[in-house]
TIKOL-268507 format. One line per 10 residues: number of its first residue (from 0); their letters; for each residue x, y, z of N, C-alpha, C. Coordinates in steps of 0.2 Angstrom, whole numbers. Example, Ala and Ser with C-alpha at 12.3 -4.5 7.8 and 13.67 -1.06 7.14 Angstrom:
<atoms>
0> AS> 66,-28,39,62,-22,39,66,-16,39; 64,-11,35,68,-5,36,64,0,39
</atoms>
This chain:
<atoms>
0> XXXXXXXXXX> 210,63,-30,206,63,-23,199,61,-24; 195,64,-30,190,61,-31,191,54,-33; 193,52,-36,193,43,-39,193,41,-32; 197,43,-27,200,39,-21,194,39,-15; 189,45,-16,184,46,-12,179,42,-14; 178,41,-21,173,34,-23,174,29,-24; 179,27,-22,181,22,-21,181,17,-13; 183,23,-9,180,20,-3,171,23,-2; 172,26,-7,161,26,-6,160,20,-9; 161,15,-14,160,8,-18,163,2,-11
10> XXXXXXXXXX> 167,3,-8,167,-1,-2,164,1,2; 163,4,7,161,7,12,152,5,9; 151,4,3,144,4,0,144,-3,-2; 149,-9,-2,149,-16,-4,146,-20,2; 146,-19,8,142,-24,13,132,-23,12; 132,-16,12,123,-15,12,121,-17,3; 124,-16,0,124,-20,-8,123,-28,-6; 128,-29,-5,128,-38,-3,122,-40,-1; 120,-36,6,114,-39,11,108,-38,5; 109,-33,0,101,-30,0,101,-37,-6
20> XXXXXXXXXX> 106,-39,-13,107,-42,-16,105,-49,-15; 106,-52,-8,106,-58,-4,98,-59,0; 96,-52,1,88,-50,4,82,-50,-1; 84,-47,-5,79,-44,-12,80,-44,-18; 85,-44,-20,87,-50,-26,86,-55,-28; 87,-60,-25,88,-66,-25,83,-71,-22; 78,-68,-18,73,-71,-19,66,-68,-27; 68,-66,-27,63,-63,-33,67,-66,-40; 72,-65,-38,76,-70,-46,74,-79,-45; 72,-80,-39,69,-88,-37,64,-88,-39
30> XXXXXXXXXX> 59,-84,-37,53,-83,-39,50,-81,-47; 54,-80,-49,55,-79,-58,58,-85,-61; 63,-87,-57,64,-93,-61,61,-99,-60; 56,-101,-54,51,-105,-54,45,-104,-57; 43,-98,-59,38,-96,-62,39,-101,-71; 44,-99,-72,45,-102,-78,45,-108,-79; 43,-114,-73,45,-122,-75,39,-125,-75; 39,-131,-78,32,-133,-77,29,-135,-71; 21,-137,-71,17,-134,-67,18,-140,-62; 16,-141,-55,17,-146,-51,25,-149,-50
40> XXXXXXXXXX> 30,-145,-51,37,-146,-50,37,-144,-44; 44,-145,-42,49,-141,-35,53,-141,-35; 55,-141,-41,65,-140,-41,67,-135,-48; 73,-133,-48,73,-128,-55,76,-131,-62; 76,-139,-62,79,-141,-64,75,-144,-71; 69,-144,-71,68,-146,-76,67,-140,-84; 64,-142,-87,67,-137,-95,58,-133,-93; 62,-125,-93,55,-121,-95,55,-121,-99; 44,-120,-98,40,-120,-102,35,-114,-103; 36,-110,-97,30,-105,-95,22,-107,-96
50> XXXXXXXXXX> 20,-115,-96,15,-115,-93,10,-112,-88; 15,-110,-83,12,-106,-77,8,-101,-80; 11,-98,-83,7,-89,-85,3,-92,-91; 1,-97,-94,-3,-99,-98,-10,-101,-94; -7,-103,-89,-15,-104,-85,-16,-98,-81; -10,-94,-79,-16,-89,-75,-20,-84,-81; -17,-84,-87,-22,-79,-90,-30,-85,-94; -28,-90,-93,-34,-95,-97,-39,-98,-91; -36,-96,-83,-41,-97,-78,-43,-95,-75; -44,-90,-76,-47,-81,-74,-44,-78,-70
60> XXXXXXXXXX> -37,-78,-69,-33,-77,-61,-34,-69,-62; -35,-65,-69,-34,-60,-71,-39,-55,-66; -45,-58,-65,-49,-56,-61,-47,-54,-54; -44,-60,-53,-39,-58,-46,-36,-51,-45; -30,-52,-50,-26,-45,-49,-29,-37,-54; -38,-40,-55,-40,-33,-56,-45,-31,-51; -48,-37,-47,-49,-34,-40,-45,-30,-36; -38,-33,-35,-34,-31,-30,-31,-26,-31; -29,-22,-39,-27,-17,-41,-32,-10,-40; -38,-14,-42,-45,-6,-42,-47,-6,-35
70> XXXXXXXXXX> -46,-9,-29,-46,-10,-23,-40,-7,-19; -35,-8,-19,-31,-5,-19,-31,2,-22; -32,5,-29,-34,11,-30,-38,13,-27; -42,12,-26,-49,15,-21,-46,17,-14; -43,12,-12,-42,12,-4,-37,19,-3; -31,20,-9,-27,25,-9,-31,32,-9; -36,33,-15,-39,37,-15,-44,42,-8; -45,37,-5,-49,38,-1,-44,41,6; -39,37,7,-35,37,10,-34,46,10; -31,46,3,-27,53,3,-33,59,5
80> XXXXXXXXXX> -40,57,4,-44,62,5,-45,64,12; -46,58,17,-45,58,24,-38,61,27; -33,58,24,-27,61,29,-25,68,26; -28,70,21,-26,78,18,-26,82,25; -32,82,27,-34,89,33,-30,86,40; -31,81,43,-27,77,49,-20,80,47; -17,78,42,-10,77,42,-8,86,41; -13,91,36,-13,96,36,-11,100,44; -16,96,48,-17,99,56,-10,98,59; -7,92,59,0,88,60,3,94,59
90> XXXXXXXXXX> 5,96,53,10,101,49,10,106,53; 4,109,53,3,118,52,-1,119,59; -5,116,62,-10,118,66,-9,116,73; -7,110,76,-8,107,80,-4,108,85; 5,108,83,9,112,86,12,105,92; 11,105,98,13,100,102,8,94,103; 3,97,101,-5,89,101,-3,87,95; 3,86,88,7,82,84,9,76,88; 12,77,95,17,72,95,12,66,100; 5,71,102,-1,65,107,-1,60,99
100> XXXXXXXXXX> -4,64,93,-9,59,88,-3,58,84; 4,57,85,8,53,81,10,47,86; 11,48,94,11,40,96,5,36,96; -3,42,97,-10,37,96,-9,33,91; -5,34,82,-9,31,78,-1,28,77; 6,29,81,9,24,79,9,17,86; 5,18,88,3,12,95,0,8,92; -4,11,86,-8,4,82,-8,-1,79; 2,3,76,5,-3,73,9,-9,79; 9,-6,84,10,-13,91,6,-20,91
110> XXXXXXXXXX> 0,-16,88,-4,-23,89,-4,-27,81; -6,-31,80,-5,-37,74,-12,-34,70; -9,-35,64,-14,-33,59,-21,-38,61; -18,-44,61,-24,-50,62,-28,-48,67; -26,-44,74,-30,-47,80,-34,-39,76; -32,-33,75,-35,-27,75,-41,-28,69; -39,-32,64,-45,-34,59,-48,-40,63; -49,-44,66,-53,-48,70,-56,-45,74; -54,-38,80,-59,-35,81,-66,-32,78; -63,-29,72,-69,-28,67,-73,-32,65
120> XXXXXXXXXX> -71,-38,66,-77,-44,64,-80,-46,70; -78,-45,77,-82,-46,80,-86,-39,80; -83,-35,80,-89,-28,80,-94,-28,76; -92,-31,70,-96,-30,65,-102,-36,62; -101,-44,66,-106,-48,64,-112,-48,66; -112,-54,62,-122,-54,67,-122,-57,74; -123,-53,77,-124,-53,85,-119,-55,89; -115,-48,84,-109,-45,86,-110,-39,92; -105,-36,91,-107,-27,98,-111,-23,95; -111,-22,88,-116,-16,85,-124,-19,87
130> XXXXXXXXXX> -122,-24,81,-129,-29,80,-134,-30,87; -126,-34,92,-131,-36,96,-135,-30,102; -130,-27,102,-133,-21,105,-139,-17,102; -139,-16,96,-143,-13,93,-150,-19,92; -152,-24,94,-155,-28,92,-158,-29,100; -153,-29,107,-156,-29,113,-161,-22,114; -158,-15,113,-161,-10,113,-168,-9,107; -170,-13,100,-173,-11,97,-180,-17,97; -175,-22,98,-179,-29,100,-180,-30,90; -175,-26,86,-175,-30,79,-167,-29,76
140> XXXXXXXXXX> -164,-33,72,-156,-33,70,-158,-34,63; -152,-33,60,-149,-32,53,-143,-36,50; -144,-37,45,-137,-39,42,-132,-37,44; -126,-42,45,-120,-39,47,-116,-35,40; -111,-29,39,-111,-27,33,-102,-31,33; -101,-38,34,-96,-40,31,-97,-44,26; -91,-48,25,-91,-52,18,-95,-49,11; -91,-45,8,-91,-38,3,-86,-35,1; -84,-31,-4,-81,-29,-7,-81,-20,-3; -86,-18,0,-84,-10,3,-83,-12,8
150> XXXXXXXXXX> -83,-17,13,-78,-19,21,-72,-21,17; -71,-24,12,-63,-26,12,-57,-19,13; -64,-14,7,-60,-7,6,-59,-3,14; -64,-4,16,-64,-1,24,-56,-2,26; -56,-11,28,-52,-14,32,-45,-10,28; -43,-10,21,-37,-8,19,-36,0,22; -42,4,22,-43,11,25,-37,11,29; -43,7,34,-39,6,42,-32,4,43; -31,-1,39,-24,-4,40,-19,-1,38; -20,5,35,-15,8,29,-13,14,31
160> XXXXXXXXXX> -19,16,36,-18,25,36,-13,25,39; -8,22,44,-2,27,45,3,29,38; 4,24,35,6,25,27,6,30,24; -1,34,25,-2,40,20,0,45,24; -4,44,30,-4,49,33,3,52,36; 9,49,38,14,51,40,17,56,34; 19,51,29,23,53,22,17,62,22; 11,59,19,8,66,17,10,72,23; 11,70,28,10,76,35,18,80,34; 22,74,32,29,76,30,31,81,25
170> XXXXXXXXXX> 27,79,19,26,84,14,24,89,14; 18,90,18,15,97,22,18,99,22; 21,99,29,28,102,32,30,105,29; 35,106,21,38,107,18,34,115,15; 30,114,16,26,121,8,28,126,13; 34,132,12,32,138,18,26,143,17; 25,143,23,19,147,27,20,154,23; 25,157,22,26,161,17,22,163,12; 23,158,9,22,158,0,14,159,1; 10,153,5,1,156,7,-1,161,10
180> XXXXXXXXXX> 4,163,15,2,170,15,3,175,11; 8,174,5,8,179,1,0,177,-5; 1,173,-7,-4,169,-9,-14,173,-7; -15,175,-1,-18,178,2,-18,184,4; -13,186,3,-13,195,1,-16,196,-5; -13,192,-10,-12,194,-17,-21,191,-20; -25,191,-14,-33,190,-18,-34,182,-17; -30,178,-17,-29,170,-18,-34,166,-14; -41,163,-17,-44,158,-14,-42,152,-9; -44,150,-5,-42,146,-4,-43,138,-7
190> XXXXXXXXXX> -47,138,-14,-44,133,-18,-38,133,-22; -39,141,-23,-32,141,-29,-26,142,-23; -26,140,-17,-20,139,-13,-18,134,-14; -23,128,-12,-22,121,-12,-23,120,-17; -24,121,-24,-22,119,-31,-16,120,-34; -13,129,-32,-7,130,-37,-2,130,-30; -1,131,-22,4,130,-18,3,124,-14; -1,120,-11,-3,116,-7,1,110,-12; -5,107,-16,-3,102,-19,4,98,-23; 5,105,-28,12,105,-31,19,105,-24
200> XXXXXXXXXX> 19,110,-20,24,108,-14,23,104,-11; 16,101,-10,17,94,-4,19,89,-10; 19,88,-15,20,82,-19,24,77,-18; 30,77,-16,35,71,-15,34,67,-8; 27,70,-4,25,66,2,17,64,-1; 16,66,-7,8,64,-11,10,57,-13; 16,59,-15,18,53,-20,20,46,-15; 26,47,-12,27,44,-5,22,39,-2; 18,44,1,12,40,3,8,35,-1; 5,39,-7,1,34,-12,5,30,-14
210> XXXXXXXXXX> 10,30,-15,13,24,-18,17,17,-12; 18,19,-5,19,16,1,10,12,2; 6,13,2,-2,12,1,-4,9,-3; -5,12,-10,-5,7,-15,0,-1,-16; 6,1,-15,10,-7,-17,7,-11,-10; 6,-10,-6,7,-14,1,-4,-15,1; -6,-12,0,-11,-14,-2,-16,-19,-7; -12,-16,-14,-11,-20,-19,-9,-29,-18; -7,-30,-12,-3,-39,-8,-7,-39,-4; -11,-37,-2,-14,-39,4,-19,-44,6
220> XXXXXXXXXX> -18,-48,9,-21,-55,10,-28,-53,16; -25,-50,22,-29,-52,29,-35,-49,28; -37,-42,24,-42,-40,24,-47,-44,20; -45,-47,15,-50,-51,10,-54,-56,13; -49,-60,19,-51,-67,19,-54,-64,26; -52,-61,32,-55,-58,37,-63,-54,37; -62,-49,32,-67,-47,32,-74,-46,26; -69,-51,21,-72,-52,17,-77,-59,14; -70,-63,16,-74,-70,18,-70,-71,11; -75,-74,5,-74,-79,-1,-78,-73,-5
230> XXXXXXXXXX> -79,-66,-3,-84,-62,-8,-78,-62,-14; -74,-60,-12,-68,-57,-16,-62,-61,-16; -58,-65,-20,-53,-69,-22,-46,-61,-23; -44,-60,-18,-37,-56,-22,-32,-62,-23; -27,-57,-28,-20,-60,-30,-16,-64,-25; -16,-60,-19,-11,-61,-13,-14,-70,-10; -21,-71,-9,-23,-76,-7,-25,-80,-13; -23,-80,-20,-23,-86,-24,-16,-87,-25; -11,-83,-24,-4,-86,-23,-2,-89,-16; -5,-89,-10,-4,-91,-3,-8,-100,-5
240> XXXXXXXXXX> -15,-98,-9,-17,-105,-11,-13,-108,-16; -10,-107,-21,-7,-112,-25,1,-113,-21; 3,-109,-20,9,-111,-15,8,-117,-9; 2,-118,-5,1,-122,-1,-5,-125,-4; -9,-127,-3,-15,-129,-4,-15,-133,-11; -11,-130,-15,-12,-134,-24,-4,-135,-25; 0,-133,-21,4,-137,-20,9,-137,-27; 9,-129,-29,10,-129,-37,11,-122,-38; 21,-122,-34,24,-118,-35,28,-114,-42; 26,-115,-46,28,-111,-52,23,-109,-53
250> XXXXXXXXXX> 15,-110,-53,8,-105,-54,8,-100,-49; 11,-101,-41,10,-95,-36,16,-92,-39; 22,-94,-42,28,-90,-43,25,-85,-48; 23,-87,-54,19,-83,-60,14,-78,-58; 9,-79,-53,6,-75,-49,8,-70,-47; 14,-72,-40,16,-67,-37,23,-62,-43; 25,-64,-50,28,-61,-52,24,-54,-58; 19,-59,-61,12,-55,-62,10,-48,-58; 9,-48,-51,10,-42,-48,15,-39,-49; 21,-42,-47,27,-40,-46,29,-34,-51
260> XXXXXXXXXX> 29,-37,-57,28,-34,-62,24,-27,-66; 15,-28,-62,12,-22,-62,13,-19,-56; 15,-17,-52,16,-14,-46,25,-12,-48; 30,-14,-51,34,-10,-52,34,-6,-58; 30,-8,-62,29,-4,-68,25,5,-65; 21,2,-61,15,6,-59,22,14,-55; 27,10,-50,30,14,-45,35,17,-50; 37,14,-56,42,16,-60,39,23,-64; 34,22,-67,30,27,-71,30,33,-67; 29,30,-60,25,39,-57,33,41,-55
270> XXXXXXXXXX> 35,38,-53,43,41,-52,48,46,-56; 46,43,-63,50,44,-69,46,51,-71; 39,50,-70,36,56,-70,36,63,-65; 38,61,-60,39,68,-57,47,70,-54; 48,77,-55,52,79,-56,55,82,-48; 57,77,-45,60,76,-38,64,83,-36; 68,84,-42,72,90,-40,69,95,-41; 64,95,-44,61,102,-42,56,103,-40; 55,97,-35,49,98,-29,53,99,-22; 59,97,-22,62,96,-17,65,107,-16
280> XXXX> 66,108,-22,69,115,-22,73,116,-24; 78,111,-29,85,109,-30,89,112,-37; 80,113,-39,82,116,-47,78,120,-49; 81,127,-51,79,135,-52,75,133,-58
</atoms>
């Protein structure tokens, strides 16, 4: 009975295998196996050489993907600090005003990343809406604060928070109300709540989030070039450049597998590190 049940679980499971293998697979095994051919080709036919990954570590691309790595770390960080208490509120506090501020901050994703980060550049240049207003009422203006490395971080803030914020609010949910309140019978701070019950039970929406933020961060093109300008070169827009512009698909290939690579090493480590069953409650 068992054999006969997995078996129709291995069919029943062979069409979304197909699609995923046909979706996600197989362009990454293109993208790897371009990565390997010599530089300025288009076809997979010629004899690899891996000159591609010779020149990004001998043309400083390295730079690239350690901006966009410690930038994406920051942005996560920062993230998690902001949505702890919101999403805290989400869980535990807010009760029916949950469902006003989960369609306010899912309506943000209706508009295009592009037009809501081009807002911000108009708000924010020189004799922009801050500027200019502040500069009719003052009769003196300022620097605009783009084109920099802490507005890209901004912009990823912005762009990202549903990411954290949902996943973490999730996990909230999860710690019972119980456990802190016995917690604060029993003398318990309210650090040593959010140290030894808070964090440890919300952990598989800590995780969740930071790692949904971090990887999608980590590839992020529109905030560098938008509100960035040329301050900062990431990964994402030197592979968008040697794919178009240099016209030398094995270098963007090498690039974009170079991430590929740090970014699954990164989700696989933290994964392999926490112990899912027994955040979930699955194992005494």
């Amino acid at each position: 009975m068992q054999q006969r049940e997995r078996r129709l679980g291995l069919l029943y499971a062979a069409p979304l295998s197909l699609f995923l293998l046909l979706t996600f697979l197989a362009p990454i095994l293109l993208v790897a196996g371009f990565s390997t051919m010599p530089e300025k080709v288009f076809s997979l036919t010629q004899m690899p050489d891996f000159s591609a990954y010779r020149t990004v570590l001998e043309q400083g691309y390295w730079k690239s993907v350690a901006w966009s790595l410690f930038m994406a770390l920051l942005a996560t960080l920062i993230l998690l600090v902001i949505c702890w208490p919101l999403a805290y509120g989400m869980a535990k506090v807010f009760k029916r005003f949950t469902l006003v501020l989960t369609i306010g901050v899912v309506m943000t994703l209706f508009v295009s990343e592009n037009i809501r980060l081009f807002g911000w550049v108009l708000t924010l240049m020189k004799g922009g809406l801050i500027e200019g207003y502040w500069r009719y009422w003052t009769g003196q203006g300022f620097d605009a604060p783009l084109y920099n490395g802490p507005i890209i971080v901004f912009g990823l803030v912005y762009v990202y928070l549903p990411f954290m914020l949902f996943p973490l609010a999730q996990g909230i949910s999860m710690v019972p109300d119980d456990a802190r309140q016995a917690a604060y019978d029993l003398g318990a701070s309210r650090w040593q709540i959010l140290k030894e019950i808070d964090l440890p039970l919300a952990m598989p929406g800590i995780m969740v989030g930071s790692l949904l933020t971090f990887v999608l961060a980590a590839g992020a093109m529109a905030e560098s070039k938008l509100l960035g300008g040329r301050a900062i070169i990431t990964i994402a827009d030197e592979v968008q450049t040697a794919f178009t512009y240099g016209q030398n698909w094995p270098l963007g290939s090498a690039l974009a597998m170079v991430l590929i690579a740090i970014i699954g090493t990164v989700a696989i480590w933290a994964i392999s590190k926490a112990d899912l069953d027994a955040m979930m409650g699955r194992k005494s």
